[in-house]
VEXDREN-2710 file (C-alpha; in Angstrom, 1 decimal):
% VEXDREN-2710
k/r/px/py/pz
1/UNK/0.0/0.0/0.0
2/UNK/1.4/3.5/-0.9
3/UNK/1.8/5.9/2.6
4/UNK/3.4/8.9/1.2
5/UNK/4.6/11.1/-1.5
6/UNK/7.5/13.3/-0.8
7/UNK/9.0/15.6/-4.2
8/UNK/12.7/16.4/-4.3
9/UNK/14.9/18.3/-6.8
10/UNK/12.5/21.2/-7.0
11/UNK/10.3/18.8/-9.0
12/UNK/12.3/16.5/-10.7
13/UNK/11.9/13.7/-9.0
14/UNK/9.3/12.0/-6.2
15/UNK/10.0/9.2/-3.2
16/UNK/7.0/7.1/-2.5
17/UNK/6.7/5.4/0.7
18/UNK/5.3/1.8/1.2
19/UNK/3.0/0.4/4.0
20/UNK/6.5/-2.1/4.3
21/UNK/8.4/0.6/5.0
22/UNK/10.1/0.6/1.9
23/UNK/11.1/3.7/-0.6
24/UNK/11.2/3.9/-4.1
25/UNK/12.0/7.3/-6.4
26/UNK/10.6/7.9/-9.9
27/UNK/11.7/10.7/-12.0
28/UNK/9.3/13.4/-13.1
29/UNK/10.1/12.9/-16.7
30/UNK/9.7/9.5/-16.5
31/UNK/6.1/9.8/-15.4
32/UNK/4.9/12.1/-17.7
33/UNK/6.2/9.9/-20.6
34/UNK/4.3/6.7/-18.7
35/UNK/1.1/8.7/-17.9
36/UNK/-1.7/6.1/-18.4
37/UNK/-4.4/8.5/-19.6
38/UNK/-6.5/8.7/-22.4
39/UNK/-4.6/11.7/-24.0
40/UNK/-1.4/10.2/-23.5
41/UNK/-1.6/6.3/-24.3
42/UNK/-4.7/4.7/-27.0
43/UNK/-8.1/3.1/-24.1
44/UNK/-8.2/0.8/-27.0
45/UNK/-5.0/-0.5/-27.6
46/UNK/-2.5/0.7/-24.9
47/UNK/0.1/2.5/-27.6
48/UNK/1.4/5.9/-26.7
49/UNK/-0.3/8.8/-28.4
50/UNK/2.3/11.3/-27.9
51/UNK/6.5/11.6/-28.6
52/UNK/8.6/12.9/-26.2
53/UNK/9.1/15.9/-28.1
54/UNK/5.8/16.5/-27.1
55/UNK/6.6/16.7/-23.3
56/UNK/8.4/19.8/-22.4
57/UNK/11.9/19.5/-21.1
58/UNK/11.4/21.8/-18.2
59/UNK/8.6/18.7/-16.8
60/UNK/8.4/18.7/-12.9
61/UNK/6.1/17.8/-10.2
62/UNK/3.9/20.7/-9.3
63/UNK/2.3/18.8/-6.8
64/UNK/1.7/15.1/-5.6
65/UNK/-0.2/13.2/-3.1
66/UNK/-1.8/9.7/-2.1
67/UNK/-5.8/9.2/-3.0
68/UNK/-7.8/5.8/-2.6
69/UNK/-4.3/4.3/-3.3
70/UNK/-2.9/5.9/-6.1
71/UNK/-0.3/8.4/-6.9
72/UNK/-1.9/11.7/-7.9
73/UNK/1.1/14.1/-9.7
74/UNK/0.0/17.8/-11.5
75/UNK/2.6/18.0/-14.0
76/UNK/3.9/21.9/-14.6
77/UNK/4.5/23.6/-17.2
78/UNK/1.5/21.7/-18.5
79/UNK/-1.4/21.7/-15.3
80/UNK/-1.5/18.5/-16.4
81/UNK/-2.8/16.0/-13.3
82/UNK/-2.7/12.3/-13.7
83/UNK/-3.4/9.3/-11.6
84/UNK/-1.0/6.0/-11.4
85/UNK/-2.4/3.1/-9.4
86/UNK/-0.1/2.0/-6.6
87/UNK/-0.4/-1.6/-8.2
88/UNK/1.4/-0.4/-11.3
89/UNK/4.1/2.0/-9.8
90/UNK/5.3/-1.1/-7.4
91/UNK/5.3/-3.4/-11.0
92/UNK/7.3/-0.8/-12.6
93/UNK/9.3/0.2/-10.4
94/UNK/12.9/0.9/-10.6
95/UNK/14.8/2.5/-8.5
96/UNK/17.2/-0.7/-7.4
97/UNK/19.8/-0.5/-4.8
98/UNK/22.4/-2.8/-7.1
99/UNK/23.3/-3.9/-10.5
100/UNK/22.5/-7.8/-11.1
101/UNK/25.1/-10.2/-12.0
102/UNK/25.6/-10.8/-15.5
103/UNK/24.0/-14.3/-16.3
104/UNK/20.7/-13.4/-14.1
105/UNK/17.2/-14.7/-15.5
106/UNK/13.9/-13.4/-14.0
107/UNK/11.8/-15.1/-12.1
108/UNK/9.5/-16.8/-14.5
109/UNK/12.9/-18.8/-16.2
110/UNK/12.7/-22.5/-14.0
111/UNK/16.3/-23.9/-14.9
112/UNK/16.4/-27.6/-14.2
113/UNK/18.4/-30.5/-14.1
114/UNK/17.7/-34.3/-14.8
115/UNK/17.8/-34.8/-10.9
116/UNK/14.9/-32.3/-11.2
117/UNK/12.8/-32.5/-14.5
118/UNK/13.5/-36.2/-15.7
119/UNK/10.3/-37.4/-13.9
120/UNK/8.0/-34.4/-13.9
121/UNK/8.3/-33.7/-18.0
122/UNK/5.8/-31.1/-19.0
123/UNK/3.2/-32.2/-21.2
124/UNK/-0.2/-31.9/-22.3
125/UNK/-2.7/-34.1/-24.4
126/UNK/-3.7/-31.9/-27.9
127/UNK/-7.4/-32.4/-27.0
128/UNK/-8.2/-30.4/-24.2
129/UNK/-5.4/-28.0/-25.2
130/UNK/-7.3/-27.2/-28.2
131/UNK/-10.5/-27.0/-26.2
132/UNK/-9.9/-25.8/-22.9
133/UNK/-7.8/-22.3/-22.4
134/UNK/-7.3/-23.6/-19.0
135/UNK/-5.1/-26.9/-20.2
136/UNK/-2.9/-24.5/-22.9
137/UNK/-2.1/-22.1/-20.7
138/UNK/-0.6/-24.3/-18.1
139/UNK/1.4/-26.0/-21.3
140/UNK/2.5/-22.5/-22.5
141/UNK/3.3/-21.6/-19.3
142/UNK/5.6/-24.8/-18.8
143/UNK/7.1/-23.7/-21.9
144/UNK/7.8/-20.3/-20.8
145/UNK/9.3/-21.7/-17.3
146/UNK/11.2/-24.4/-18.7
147/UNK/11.7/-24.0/-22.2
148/UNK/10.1/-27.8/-23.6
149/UNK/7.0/-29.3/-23.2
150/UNK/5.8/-32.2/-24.8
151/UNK/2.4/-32.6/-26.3
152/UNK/0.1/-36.2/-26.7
153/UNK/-2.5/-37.4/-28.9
154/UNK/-2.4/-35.9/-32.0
155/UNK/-3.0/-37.4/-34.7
156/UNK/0.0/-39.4/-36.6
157/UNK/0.0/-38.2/-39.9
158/UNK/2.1/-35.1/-42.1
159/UNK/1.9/-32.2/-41.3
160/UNK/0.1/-32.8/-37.6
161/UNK/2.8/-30.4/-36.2
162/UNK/1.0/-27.5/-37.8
163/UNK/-1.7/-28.3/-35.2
164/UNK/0.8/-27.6/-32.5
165/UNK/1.7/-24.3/-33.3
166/UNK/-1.8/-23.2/-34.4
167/UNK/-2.4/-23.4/-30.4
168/UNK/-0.8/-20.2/-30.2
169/UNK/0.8/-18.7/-33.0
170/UNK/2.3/-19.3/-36.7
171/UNK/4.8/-21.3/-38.8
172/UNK/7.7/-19.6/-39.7
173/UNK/9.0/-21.2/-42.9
174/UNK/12.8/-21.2/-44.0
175/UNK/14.7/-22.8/-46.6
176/UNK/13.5/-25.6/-45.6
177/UNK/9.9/-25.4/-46.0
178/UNK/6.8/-24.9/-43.9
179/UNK/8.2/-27.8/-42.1
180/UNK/10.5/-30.9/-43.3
181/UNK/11.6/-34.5/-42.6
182/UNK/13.6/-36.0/-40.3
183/UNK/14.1/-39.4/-41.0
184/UNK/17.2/-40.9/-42.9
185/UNK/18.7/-40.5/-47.0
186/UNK/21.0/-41.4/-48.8
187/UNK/23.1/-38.5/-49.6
188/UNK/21.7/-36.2/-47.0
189/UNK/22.2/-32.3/-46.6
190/UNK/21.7/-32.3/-43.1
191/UNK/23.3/-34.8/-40.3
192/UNK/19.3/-34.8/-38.9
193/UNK/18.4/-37.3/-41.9
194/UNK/20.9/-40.1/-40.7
195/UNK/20.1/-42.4/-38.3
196/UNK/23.8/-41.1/-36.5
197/UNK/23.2/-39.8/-33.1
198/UNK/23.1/-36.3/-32.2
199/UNK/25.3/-33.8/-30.2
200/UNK/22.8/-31.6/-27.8
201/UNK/22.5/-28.3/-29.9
202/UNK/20.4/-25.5/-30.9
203/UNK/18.8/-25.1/-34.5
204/UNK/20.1/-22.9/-36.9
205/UNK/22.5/-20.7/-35.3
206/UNK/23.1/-19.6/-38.9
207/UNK/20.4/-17.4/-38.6
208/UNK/19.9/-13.8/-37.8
209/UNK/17.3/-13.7/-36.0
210/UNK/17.1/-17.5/-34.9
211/UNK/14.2/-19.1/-34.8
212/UNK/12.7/-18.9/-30.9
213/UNK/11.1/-22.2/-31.0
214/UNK/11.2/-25.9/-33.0
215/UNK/8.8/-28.2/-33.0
216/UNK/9.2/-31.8/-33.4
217/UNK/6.2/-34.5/-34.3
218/UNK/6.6/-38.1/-34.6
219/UNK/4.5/-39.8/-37.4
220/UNK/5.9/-43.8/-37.1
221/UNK/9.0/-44.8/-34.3
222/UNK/9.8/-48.7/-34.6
223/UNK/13.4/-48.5/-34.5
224/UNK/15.3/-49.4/-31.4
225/UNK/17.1/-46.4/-30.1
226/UNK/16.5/-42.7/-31.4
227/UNK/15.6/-41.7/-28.2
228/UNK/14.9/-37.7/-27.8
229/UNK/17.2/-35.6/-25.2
230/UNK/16.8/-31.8/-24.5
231/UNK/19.4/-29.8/-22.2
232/UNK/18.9/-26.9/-20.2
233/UNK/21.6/-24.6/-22.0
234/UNK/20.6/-21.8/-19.0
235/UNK/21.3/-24.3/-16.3
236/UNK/24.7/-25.5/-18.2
237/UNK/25.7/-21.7/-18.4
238/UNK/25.0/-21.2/-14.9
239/UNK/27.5/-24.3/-13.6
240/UNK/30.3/-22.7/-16.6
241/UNK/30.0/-19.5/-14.8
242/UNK/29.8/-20.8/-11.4
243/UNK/33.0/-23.0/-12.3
244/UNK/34.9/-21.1/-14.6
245/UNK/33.8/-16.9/-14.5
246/UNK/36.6/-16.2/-16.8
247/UNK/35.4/-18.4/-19.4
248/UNK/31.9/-17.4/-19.1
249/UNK/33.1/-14.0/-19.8
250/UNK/34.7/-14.8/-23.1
251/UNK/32.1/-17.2/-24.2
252/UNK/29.3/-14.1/-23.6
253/UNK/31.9/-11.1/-24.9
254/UNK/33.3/-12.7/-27.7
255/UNK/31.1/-13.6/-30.8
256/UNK/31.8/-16.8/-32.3
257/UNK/30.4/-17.0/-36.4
258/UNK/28.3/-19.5/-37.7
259/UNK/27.8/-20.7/-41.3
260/UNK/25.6/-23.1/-43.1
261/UNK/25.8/-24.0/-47.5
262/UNK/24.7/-27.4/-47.6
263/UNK/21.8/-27.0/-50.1
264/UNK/21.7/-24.8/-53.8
265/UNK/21.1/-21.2/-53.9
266/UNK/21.6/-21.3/-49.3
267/UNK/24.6/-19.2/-48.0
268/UNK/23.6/-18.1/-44.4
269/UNK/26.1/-17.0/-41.3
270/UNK/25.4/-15.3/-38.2
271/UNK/27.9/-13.7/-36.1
272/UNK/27.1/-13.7/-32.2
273/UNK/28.1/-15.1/-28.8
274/UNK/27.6/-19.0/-27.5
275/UNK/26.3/-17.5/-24.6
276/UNK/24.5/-13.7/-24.9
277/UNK/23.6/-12.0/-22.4
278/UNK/21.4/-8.4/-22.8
279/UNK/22.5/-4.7/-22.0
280/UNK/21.6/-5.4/-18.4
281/UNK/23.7/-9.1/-18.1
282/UNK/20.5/-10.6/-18.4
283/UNK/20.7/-14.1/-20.0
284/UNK/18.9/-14.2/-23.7
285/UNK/20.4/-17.0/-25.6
286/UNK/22.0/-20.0/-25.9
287/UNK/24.1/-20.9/-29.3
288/UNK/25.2/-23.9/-29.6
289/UNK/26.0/-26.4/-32.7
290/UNK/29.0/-28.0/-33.5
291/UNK/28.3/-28.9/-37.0
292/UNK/27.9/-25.5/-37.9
293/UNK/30.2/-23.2/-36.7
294/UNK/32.6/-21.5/-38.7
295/UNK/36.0/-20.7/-37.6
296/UNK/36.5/-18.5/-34.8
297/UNK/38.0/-15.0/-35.5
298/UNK/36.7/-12.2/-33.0
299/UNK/38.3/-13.7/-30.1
300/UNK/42.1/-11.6/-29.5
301/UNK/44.8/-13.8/-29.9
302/UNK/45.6/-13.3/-26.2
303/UNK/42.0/-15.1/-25.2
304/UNK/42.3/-17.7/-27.5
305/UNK/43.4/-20.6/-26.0
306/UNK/41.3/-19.5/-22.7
307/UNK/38.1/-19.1/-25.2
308/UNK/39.0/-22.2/-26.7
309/UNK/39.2/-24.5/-22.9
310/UNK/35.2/-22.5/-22.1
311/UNK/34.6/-23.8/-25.2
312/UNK/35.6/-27.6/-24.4
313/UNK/34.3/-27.6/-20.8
314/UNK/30.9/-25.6/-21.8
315/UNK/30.8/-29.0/-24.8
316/UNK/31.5/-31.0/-21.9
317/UNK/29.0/-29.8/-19.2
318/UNK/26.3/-30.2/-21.5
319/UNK/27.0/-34.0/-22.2
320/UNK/27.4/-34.2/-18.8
321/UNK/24.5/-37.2/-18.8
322/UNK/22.8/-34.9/-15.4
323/UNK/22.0/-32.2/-17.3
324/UNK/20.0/-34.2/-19.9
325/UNK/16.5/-35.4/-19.7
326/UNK/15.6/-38.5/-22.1
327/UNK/12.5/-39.7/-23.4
328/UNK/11.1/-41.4/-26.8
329/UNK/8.6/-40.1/-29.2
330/UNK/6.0/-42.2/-30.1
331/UNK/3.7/-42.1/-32.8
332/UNK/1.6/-39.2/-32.5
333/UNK/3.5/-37.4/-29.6
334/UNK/5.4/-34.1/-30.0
335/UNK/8.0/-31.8/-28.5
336/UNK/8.5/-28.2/-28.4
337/UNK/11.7/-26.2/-27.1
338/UNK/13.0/-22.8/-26.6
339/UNK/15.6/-22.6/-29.4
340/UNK/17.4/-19.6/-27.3
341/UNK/17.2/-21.5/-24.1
342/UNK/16.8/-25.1/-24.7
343/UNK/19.5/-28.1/-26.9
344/UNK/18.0/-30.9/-28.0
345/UNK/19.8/-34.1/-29.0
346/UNK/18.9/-37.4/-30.5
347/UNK/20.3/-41.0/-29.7
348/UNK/21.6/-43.5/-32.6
349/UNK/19.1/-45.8/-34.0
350/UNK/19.3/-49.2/-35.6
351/UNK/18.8/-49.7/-39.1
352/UNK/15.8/-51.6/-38.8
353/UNK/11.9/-50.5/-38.0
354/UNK/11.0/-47.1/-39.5
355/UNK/11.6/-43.1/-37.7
356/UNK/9.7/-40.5/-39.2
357/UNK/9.4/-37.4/-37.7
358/UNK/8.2/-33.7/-38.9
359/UNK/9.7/-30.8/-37.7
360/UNK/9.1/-27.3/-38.1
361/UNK/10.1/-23.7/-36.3
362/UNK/7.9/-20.8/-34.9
363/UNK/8.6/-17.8/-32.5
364/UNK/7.9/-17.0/-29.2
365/UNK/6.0/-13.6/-29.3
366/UNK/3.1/-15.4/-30.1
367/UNK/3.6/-18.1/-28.1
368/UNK/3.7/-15.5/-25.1
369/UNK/1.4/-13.4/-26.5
370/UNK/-1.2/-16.1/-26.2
371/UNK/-0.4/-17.1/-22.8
372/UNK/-0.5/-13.4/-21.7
373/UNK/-4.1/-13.1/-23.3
374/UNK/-5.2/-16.1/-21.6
375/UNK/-3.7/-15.3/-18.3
376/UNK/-5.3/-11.8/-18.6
377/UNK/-8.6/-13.4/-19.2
378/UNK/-8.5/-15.2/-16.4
379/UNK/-7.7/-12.4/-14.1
380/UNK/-10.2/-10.4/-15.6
381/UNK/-13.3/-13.6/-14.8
382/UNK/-11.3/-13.6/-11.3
383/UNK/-12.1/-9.7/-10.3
END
């Protein structure tokens, strides 16, 4: 509950006080520029009506105080007096008392462990996904927290997968299609279409921007082996930097460059970390693919042989078999996974029986987007 509203720096700034006893400043400008009325931001769709050239630089407090709640400020040179719910100022709020180690994740990211995930896999049957907002928002959810989910009971034919990400959002085709195979050739352009086994990786680091999330369908699985394995790449990152900050620091500093030309008329490369981290050392994405990265030259000659060991013990924690949670597909079951977040890997499969699986890749704005509007609805039927 806000207590009390005190204006400093003839105007520039306010300190709110909290029922807690706590304190937390917010800059006059900044206020003005987040006003929440209906001359400032759109009542229908939330988007700011105004520039900031259209708030005079001289913007202070004229006055402030605490009614039914909420933070009542008369901005001068305007007289313009708007209202902020206490609800929304404590939200937004950030006036922090110390930077956050680089590496940091918010609150929502889950990292796990096989000790931790192996017997609790997320999952949901397609059904009453597709039927009750209640059962898809605790699977998008789980994919937000964890970054994989599986998903039963669809049906085991092409193209099912499309079903999948029609929960929530769209396809984003590539090079190589709408979605594509994954079951062995002769002659292949891709490792996928073997029946070799598979290093934990991420998908198409060759890309600028990556795809956010891949989904994977299983039509037929007879073969012995070919197991499925995803890898918390966050959790892995964590246990690098807790082991080794040094070579966290060059694997999140130093770009490495990735390439891929295996099919006509395809020349793609990306140049960016293993490990990224935003502005504010908050971790974003995890790059990670062996068969596709091109040679290393961003790194100073100085670093290299440092970059190089990260390199070989970040490979090695995430084979490290207690980071890695197993399970098979079966016919008419499918995966999902946080491309940024999450490797997956495959196990080597006999030559006899059949594998066919579809996969395909899609983003995660609309992914979270959905679960936003369905959490929002829920809140809504709550109050």
């Amino acid at each position: 509950m806000l207590t009390q509203a005190l204006i400093g720096d003839e105007g520039r700034t306010i300190e709110l006080g909290w029922k807690d006893g706590s304190r937390s400043r917010f800059h006059a400008m900044w206020l003005r520029d987040n006003a929440l009325d209906d001359k400032t931001r759109s009542a229908g769709n939330g988007q700011r009506l105004i520039t900031i050239l259209d708030i005079p630089a001289d913007t202070r407090i004229g006055a402030a105080s605490v009614k039914g709640g909420a933070l009542e400020v008369s901005f001068v040179p305007e007289q313009k007096t708007v209202s902020f719910p206490a609800a929304w100022l404590s939200a937004n709020a950030y006036d922090r008392d110390a930077a956050r180690q680089p590496g940091w994740t918010d609150e929502a990211t889950v990292r796990w462990t096989k000790a931790s995930m192996q017997n609790s896999v997320p999952r949901a049957g397609y059904a009453a996904a597709s039927h009750d907002r209640a059962v898809l928002g605790q699977w998008l959810s789980a994919v937000k927290a964890y970054g994989f989910a599986v998903m039963d009971d669809l049906p085991a034919e092409s193209g099912a997968l499309c079903k999948v990400s029609d929960l929530f959002g769209y396809i984003r085709e590539t090079n190589y299609g709408r979605w594509f195979e994954v079951r062995a050739e002769v002659n292949p352009s891709n490792l996928a279409y073997t029946n070799l086994g598979l290093q934990a990786h991420t998908d198409n680091p060759y890309r600028d921007p990556v795809p956010t999330l891949q989904i994977l369908s299983c039509i037929e699985n007879t073969v012995e082996g070919g197991e499925s394995s995803v890898v918390d790449g966050f959790a892995v990152a964590a246990a690098l930097q807790a082991e080794n900050p040094e070579g966290f620091r060059l694997l999140s500093s130093c770009p490495a460059r990735f390439e891929y030309a295996g099919s006509s008329g395809v020349r793609l490369q990306a140049k960016r970390p293993m490990i990224e981290l935003g502005p504010d050392g908050e971790l974003i994405c995890i790059r990670f693919n062996n068969r596709s990265l091109a040679p290393t030259v961003d790194v100073p000659f100085a670093d290299m042989e440092a970059y190089y060991a990260a390199y070989r013990r970040f490979a090695e924690l995430i084979e490290d078999p207690s980071f890695e949670v197993t399970f098979k597909l079966e016919a008419g079951q499918a995966f999902i996974v946080d491309n940024t977040r999450v490797m997956h890997a495959r196990k080597a499969f006999s030559g006899t029986g059949k594998r066919w699986l579809q996969g395909c890749y899609a983003d995660k704005d609309g992914l979270l987007s959905t679960l936003a509007s369905i959490e929002h609805g829920f809140k809504e039927a709550a109050e």
